[in-house]
C-alpha positions in Angstrom: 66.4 137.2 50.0 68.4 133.6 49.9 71.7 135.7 51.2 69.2 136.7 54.5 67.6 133.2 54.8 71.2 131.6 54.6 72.7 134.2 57.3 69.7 133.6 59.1 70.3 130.1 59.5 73.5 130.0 60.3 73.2 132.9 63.1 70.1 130.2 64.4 72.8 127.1 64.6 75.4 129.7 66.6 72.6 130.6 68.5 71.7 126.7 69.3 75.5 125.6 69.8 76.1 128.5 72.5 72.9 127.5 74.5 74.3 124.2 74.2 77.8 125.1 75.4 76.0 127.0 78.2 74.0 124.5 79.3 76.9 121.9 79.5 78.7 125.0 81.5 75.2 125.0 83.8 76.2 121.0 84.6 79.9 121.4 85.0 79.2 124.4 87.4 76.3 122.4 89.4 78.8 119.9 89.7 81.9 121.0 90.9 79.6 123.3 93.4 78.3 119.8 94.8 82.0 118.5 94.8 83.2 121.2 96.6 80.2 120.9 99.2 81.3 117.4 99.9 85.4 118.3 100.3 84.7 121.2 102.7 87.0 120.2 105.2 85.3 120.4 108.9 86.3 122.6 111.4 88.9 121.9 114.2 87.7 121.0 117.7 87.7 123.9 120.5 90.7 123.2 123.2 89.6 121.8 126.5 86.6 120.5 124.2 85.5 117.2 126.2 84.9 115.1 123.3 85.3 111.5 123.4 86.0 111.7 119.5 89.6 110.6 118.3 91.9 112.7 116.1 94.7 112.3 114.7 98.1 113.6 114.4 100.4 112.2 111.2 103.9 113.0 109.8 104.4 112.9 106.6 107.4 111.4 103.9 107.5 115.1 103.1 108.3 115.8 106.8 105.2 117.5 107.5 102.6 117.0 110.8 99.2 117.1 109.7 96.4 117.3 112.3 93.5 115.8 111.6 90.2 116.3 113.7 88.3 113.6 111.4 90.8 110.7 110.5 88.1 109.8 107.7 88.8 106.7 106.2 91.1 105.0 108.5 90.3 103.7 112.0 91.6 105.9 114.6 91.1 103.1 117.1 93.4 100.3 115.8 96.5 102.9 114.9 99.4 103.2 117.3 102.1 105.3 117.0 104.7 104.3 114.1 102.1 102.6 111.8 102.0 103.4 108.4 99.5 105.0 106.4 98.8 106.6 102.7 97.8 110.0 102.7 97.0 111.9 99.5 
């Protein structure tokens, strides 16, 4: 009888670690789902598109042009061409 009482205990603290574990797995999920909802990157602008909106075209260290049809951060109305600015 004490060997089945002791195996049933410690099956019950398995048991209560793994839904722990899961539930922490639950956050982390909930989480990076939200993350990723707020990094999805929007969608180009149609051509001919009469939009008054600025975008903006950059060159990279790495020699690489990157459009960019929301310059985010940085104000597309006080850049002219040649200025520098940090990309990630």
């Amino acid at each position: 009888m004490r060997l089945i009482d002791n195996e049933y205990r410690v099956l019950r603290e398995e048991n209560n670690r793994l839904k722990h574990n899961h539930r922490s797995m639950e956050e982390r999920v909930a989480e990076n789902k939200e993350k990723i909802k707020l990094n999805n990157q929007l969608s180009y602008q149609e051509a001919g598109s009469k939009s008054t909106k600025k975008c903006v075209v950059l060159k990279t260290s790495t020699r690489q042009t990157v459009f960019l049809p929301v310059p985010g951060l940085v104000d597309a109305e006080t850049l002219k061409p040649g200025d520098l600015v940090g990309v990630n």
